[in-house]
C-alpha positions, -999 to 999 in steps of 0.1 A, spaced: 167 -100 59 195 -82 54 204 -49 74 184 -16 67 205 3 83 202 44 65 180 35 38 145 57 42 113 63 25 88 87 21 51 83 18 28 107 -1 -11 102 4 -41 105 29 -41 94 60 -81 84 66 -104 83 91 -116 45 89 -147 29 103 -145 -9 102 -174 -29 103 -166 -67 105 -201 -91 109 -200 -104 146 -178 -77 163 -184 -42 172 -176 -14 147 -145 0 152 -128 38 146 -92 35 136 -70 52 114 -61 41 75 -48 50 46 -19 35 23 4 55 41 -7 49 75 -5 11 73 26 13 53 43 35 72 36 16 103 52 -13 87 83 4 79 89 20 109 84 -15 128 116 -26 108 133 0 118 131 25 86 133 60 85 100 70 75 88 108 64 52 112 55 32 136 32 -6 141 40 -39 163 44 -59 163 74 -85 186 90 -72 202 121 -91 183 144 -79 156 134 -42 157 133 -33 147 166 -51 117 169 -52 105 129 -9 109 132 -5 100 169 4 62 164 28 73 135 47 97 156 49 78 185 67 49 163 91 77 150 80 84 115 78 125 108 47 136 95 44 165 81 7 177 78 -9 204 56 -44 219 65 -76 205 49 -111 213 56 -118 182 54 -103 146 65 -106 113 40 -132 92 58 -134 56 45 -168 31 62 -155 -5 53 -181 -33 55 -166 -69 56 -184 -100 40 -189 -131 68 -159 -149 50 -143 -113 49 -132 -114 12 -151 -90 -1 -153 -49 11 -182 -22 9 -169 10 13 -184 40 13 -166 78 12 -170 100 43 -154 128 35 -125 143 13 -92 158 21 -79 185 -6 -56 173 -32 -16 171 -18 3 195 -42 32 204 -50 31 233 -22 31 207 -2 60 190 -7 91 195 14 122 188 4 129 154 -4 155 136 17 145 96 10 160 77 -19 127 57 -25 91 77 -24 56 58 -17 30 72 -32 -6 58 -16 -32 79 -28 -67 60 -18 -91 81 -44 -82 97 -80 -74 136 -75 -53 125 -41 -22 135 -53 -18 160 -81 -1 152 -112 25 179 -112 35 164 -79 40 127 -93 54 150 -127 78 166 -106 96 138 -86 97 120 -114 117 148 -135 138 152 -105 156 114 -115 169 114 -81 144 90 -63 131 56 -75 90 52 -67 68 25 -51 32 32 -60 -3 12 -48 -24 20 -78 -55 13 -59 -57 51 -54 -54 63 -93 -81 36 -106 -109 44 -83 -134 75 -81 -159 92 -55 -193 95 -63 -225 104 -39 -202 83 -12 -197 53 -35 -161 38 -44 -164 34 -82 -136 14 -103 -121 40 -129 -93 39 -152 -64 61 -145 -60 92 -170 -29 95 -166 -16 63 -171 1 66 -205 25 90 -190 36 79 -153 39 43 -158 72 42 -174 82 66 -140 75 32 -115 101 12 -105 76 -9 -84 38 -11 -85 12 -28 -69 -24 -37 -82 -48 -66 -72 -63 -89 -104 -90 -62 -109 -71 -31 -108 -45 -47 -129 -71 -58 -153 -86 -24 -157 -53 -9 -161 -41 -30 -190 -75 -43 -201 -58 -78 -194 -80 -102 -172 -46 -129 -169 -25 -122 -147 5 -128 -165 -5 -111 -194 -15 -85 -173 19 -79 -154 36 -84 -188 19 -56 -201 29 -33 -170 64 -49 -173 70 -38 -210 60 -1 -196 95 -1 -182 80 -12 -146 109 -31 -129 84 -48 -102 51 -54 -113 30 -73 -82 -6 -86 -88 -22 -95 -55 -46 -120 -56 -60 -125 -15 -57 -159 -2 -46 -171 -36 -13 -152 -31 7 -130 -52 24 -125 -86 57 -108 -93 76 -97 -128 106 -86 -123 123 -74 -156 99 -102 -173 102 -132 -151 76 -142 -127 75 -154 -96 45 -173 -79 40 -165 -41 22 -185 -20 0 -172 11 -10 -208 21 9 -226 48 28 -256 39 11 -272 68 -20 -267 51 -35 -254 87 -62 -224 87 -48 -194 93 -69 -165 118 -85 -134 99 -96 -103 117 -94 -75 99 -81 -71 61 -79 -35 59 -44 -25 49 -28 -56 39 -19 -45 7 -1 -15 19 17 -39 44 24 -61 14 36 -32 -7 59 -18 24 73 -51 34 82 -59 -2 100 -25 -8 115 -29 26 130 -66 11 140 -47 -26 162 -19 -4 172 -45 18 189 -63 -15 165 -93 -14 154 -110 -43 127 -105 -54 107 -141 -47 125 -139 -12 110 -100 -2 73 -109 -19 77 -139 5 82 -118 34 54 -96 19 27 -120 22 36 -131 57 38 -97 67 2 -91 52 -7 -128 66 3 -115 105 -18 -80 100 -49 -100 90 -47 -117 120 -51 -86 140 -72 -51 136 -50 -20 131 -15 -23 112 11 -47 116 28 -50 149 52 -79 142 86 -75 137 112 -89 115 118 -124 135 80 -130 136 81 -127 95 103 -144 84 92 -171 106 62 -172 90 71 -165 54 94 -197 62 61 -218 68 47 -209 34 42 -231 2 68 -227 -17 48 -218 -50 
């Protein structure tokens, strides 16, 4: 990994109030959100990190505590409410229940400070997050390039439940991404597009420079100005590898891939640090809390396809 040394990002999007519930262990309370985990991630490399959110008031302290501590600046607007998420894990933990408790109000452009990072992550976790004259306006701007988890803009609240929902806006801030991230079903309800491939080709020819379709344990897929690249989550060894908790590995993924673009890795090399990064924070509730050495230790132990 090459040296981040004055490169920065900000995040834009909730940070939640998460309940985990994982068969065999005790519930736990912990703070989420795209931004959360992702801004963990960052700041564990050693990235200048600014963050955007909504939170009730009694929850600021202890919802941006952990982010403040590891140096990011979080800059927090009142809400009446904060995002509540209740996760419920499967026994094999592949597949997530999740149920909405509670809403923050919409982050707007009134919100938005002055923007002082080249690249911008925007992590909404529900449609209606983040306005569209926000995403409107930094886009017009031309001044920063954007990383974007579209889990946020293709699901919808309703009486608590987490529906899938195609994103309205779609048609119009696509072309604005320079990288996004989807799993196989948000990427298939974005482009109607159930192969992966033809489903990050699609996103590709919207003038997406980084298209990356997660897919779990069976890795990840990454266009890049129409050529893919196939990255393994498996070890080489072919050993098991300890899961815990895998809430908020595809915002560590996302991070830790944009951390390898601005870092001027390639992009097979950064998704390869990606999925180790994601790998380690599985192993572990709460956000990553590896560093560099530790990842690309591990992303060196992967399959190589």
């Amino acid at each position: 990994m090459r040296g981040l040394t004055g490169a920065g990002v900000t995040l834009i999007g909730p940070v939640s109030q998460d309940i985990v519930r994982v068969p065999g262990r005790e519930a736990r309370a912990q703070p989420g959100g795209a931004v959360y985990y992702a801004g963990m991630a960052l700041r564990g490399f050693g990235l200048p990190v600014e963050i955007i959110t909504r939170l009730a008031k009694a929850d600021r302290e202890h919802l941006t505590r952990e982010l403040r501590a590891a140096g990011a600046i979080v800059n927090v607007s009142p809400s009446a409410q904060t995002t509540g998420f209740i996760n419920e894990y499967s026994e094999d933990k592949a597949r997530r229940a999740q149920t909405v408790d509670g809403r923050a109000a919409p982050i707007r452009m009134d919100d938005l400070p002055p923007l002082r990072t080249r690249w911008v992550y925007l992590g909404p976790l529900l449609q209606g997050d983040i306005s569209a004259d926000l995403i409107s306006h930094i886009a017009a701007q031309r001044r920063h390039r954007i990383a974007l988890d579209v889990q946020g803009f293709v699901r919808r609240a309703s009486g608590g439940k987490v529906l899938a929902a195609d994103w309205p806006g779609k048609t119009s801030f696509l072309p604005c991404i320079d990288i996004l991230k989807a799993d196989d079903a948000e990427a298939a309800l974005l482009t109607g597009q159930t192969d992966r491939e033809a489903a990050a080709r699609h996103l590709s020819g919207q003038g997406i420079e980084h298209v990356v379709i997660t897919s779990g344990g069976s890795g990840a897929l990454i266009c890049h100005r129409g050529v893919f690249h196939h990255v393994s989550i498996r070890l080489a060894s072919g050993e098991a590898w300890p899961i815990s908790d895998t809430t908020g590995c595809g915002d560590t993924f996302l991070a830790v891939y944009l951390a390898g673009v601005m870092s001027g890795e390639p992009p097979f090399a950064a998704g390869r640090l990606a999925a180790a990064a994601a790998a380690l924070k599985a192993r572990d509730f709460g956000p990553l809390r590896a560093g560099w050495e530790d990842v690309r230790e591990l992303a060196s132990r992967l399959q190589s396809s």
